[in-house]
C-alpha positions, -999 to +999 in steps of 0.1 A: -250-127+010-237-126-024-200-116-030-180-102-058-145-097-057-139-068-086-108-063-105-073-058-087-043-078-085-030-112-073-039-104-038-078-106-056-076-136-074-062-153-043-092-135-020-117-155-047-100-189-040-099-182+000-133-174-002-142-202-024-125-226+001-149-210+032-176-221+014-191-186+007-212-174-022-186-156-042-179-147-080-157-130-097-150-105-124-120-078-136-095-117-144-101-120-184-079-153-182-094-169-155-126-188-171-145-187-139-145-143-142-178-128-148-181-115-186-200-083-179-194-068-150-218-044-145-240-072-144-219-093-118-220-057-097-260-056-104-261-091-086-238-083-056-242-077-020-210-070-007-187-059-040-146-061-029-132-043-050-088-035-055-061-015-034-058+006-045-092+013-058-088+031-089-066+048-114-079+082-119-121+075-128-114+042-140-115+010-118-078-010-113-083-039-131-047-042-144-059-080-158-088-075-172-092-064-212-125-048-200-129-012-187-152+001-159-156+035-148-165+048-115-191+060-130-201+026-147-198+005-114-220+029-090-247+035-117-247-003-117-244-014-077-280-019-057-285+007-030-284-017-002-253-033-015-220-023-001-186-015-016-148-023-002-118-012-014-088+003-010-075+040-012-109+050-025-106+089-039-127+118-037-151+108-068-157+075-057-167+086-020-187+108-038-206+086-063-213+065-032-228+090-012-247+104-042-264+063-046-267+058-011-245+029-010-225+021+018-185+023+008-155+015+027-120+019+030-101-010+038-071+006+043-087+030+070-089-002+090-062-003+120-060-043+114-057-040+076-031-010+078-007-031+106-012-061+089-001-047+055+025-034+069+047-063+071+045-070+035+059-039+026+086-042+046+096-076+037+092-062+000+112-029+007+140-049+018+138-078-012+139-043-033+170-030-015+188-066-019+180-068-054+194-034-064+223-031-041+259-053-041+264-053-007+250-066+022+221-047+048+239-065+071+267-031+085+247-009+059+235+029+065+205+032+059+179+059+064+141+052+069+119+085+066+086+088+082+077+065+117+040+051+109+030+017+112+054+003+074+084+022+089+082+006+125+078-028+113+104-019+089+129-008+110+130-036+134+132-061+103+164-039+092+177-043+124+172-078+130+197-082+095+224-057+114+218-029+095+226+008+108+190+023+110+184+060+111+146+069+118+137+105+106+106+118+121+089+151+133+072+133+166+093+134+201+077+103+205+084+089+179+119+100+176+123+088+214+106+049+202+126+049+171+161+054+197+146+031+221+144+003+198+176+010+188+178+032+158+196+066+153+168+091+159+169+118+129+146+155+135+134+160+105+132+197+122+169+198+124+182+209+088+213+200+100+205+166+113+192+158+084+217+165+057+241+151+074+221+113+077+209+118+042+248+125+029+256+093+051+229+070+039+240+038+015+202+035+010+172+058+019+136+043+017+108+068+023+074+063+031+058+099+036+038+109+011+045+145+012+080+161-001+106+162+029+139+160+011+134+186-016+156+197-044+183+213-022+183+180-002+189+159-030+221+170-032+233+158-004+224+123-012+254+103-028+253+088-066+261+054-051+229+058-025+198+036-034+166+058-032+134+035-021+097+055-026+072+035-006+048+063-003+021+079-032+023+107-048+030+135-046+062+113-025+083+118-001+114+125-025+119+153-051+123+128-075+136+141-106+161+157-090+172+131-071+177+114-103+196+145-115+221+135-087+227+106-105+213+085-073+193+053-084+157+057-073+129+031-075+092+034-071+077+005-053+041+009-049+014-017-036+043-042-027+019-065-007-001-075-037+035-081-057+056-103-030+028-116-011-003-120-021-017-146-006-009-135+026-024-100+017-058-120+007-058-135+039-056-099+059-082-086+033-108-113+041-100-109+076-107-072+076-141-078+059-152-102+080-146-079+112-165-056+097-194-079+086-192-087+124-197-052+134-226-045+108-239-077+121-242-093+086-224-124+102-219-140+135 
């Protein structure tokens, strides 16, 4: 099998050199600075099996390839794949499930992938709290802090807080996972409970939110103190009524794909974990 490993960030560039290193057929294209980068890519594509292409996957039609001085559309890459080939990637949209579908080609979503997802969860976490030490002047250690949503980033999350002494509020919808959040020792916040929640979100030194759907509105916002550090893990359309938030006067940072900004080695080595399971289960490998 023939490799490519198409566009993305750091996280990619490191994938290509852990590939290298397993002896595998690889190239790789989307890296204008690194010589070894394929010139045209829809000829590197053209000559691909299995094409691994960024998390996320695109930015609007076009692929992410923030260092690469080439462009390539959707459009471009699937009228330039092979049938049989196969395509990987991460948060793939509507259009590019579609063009797949429309070629015949055979595409997946990494981050669909119960291993990728935990995995890349403790990246996040560890960058969500190198964002909140970098923006606060006091310590997590005694803080208040206010983590909305229970998937698999805020559990992980949550115990790391802990571990640094912080005060950790959970707010969630689920019994369950309002009853987990309390049994590993956070302040379980229902998200149900208007009242509940205004009065954590009025208490909070720093709120970090990873659903990806408004929960604390306009009204909400003002609740939230101008001193309070606003965290956005999750994409759009967020988790946060952002402008007003920032009407408050609260400090609010985006911090999108954090894996492939303060680790990316170790988010290579999950990705080319997660594509060898499933080269195991398509039986491409051993």
């Amino acid at each position: 099998m023939r490799f490519l490993v198409l566009g993305g960030d750091a996280r990619s560039a490191h994938l290509y050199k852990l590939m290298l290193g397993e002896g595998l057929d690889v190239g790789l294209a989307g890296f204008s600075d690194l010589p070894e980068s394929a010139k045209d890519l829809a000829e590197a594509v053209r000559n691909s099996d299995i094409i691994i292409g960024p998390i996320p996957f695109s930015n609007g039609q076009e692929l992410n390839m923030p260092f690469s001085a080439a462009s390539m559309s959707l459009a471009e890459l699937f009228q330039s794949v092979r049938e049989e080939a196969a395509i990987m990637g991460g948060r793939l949209n509507r259009d590019a499930l579609r063009l797949a579908k429309e070629r015949g080609v055979l595409a997946l979503d990494l981050l669909e992938r119960e291993e990728m997802a935990m995995l890349n969860a403790i990246p996040t976490a560890e960058g969500a709290i190198q964002t909140a030490m970098e923006n606060t002047p006091f310590t997590l250690h005694q803080s208040k802090i206010l983590v909305t949503g229970f998937g698999r980033i805020s559990k992980v999350l949550s115990k790391m807080l802990l571990g640094l002494g912080a005060y950790v509020s959970v707010a969630a919808r689920k019994p369950g996972d309002l009853a987990l959040a309390e049994a590993l020792g956070c302040q379980p916040v229902n998200i149900k409970s208007l009242e509940d929640l205004k009065a954590a979100l009025g208490k909070a030194d720093i709120i970090i939110n990873t659903i990806p759907s408004v929960v604390i509105d306009a009204q909400l916002t003002r609740l939230i103190r101008k001193e309070t550090l606003v965290i956005e893990l999750a994409s759009k359309p967020f988790g946060i009524d952002v402008q007003a938030c920032r009407n408050q006067g609260a400090n609010v940072i985006f911090a999108p794909s954090l894996p492939g900004k303060v680790a990316p080695l170790t988010a290579a080595r999950y990705i080319l974990l997660t594509v060898k399971n499933i080269l195991r289960e398509l039986e491409c490998i051993g």
